[in-house]
N, C-alpha and C positions, 0 to 999 in steps of 0.2 A: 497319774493325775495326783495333783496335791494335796493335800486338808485344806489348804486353802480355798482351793478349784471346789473340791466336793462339797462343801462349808455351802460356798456362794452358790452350786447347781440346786442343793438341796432346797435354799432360801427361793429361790425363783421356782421352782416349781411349788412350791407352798404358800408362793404371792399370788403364781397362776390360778389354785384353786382356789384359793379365799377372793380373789376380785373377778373368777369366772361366774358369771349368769348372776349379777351383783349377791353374790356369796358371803357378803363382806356383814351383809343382813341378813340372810337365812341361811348360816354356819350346817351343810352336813357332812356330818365325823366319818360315816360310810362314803364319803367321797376322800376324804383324807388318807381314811384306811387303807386304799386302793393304788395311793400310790409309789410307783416300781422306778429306781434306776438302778443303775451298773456303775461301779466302781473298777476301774483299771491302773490300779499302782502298777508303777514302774518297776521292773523287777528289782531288787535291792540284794548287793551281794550278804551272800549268809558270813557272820560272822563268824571269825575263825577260833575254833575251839581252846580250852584255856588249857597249857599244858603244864605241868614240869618236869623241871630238870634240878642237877646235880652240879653244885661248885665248888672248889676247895680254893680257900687262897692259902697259899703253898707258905714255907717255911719264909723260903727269903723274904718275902713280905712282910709277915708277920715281925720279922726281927726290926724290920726297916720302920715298922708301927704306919704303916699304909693301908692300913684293911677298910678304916673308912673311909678313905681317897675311893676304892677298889667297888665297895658297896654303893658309897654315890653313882658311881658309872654307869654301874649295873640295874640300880631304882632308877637313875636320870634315860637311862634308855626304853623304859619302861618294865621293866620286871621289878617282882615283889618279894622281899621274901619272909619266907612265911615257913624255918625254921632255921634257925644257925647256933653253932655251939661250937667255943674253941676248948681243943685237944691236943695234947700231945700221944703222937701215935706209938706204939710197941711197933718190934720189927714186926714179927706176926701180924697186926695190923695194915702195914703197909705192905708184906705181901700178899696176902688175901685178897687185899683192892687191885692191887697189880697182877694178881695171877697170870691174867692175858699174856704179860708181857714176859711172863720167867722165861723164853728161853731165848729172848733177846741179849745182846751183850753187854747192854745199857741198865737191866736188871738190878743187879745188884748195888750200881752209883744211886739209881732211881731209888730203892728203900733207905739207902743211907741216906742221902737230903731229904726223904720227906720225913724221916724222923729226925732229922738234926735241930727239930725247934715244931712249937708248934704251930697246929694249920688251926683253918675256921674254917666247917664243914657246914655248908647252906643247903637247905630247897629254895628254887627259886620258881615260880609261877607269874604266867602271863599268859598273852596270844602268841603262840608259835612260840616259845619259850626258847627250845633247844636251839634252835637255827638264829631267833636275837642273841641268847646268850655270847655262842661262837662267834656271831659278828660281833659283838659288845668286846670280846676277848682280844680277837685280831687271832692270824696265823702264830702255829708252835713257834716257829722260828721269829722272836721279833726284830732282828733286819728284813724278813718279808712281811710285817706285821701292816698295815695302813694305818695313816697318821691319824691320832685321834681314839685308837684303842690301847687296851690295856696292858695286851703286851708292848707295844709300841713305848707307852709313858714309860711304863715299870719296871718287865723285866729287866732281867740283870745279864741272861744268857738264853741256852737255850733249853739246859738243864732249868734255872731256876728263871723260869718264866710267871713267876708270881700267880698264875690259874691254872685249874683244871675246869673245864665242863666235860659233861657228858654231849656224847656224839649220835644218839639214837634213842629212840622213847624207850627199846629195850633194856638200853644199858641205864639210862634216868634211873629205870625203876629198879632194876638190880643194885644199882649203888646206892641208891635213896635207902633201900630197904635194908643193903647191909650197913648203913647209917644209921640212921634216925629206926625209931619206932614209930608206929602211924601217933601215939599220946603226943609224940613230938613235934607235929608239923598243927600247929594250930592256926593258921591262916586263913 
């Protein structure tokens, strides 16, 4: 039922009493007191909880001076963010973040480009944060990127695909926090 609907029910049963048994001249408030309905709203889905996530715009970007081409996309989709800082990373740094990936092949080209210039390291916050972001991004690879995201515009390869996000609220918050400090996310 609407406000609107409830508005008008309430109204007519509060004309009911004041013009029952000419009520309208001898007003009693124990009769008013008395009266009872039900209100049945439509169930209304619960909003979806506000998350974040974690995104870097990568070297190639940064050199290309795209980051706020990269930032629009990402507030235009609706995320916010709500802390960023650009850096240049030490090896150490980058692999620390990349740990995951040391015993991949790709390991060691991965720490060289992401230190080879620097990145802009983001929180971003929304509804459903991680899973917009990743759409906001498009696919690793942007030849299978969909038109309209960011790998798709931007990338250059598939090394230097101009973003990272995080892929899982556990990992948001593991690379959020080897980021930023909470003093830094003031959003």
């Amino acid at each position: 039922m609407t406000f609107k609907r409830v508005r008008h029910q309430l109204y007519r049963q509060w004309r009911t009493l004041l013009l029952e048994d000419n009520a309208i001249r001898r007003y009693n408030p124990a009769k008013f007191k008395s009266l009872t309905f039900s209100i049945n709203f439509k169930e209304r889905p619960k909003p979806m909880a506000i998350q974040r996530t974690f995104s870097i715009i990568k070297p190639d970007a940064t050199r290309r001076n795209i980051t706020g081409k990269i930032i629009a996309k990402l507030e235009d989709a609706g995320l916010r963010v709500v802390a960023s800082k650009r850096v240049k990373w030490e090896k150490a740094d980058a692999e620390k973040f990349y740990a995951v990936h040391a015993e991949r092949p790709f390991f060691n080209d991965l720490v060289a480009f992401m230190t080879s210039g620097p990145v802009v390291l983001q929180v971003l916050e929304g509804e459903n944060a991680i899973a917009l972001n990743r759409e906001t991004m498009g696919a690793t690879n942007p030849e299978e990127a969909a038109e309209g995201t960011i790998r798709k515009e931007f990338a250059e390869s598939l090394e230097a695909n101009s973003v990272h996000g995080s892929d899982s609220e556990e990992n948001a918050a593991i690379e959020i926090a080897q980021c930023f400090t909470e003093a830094e996310i003031v959003g």
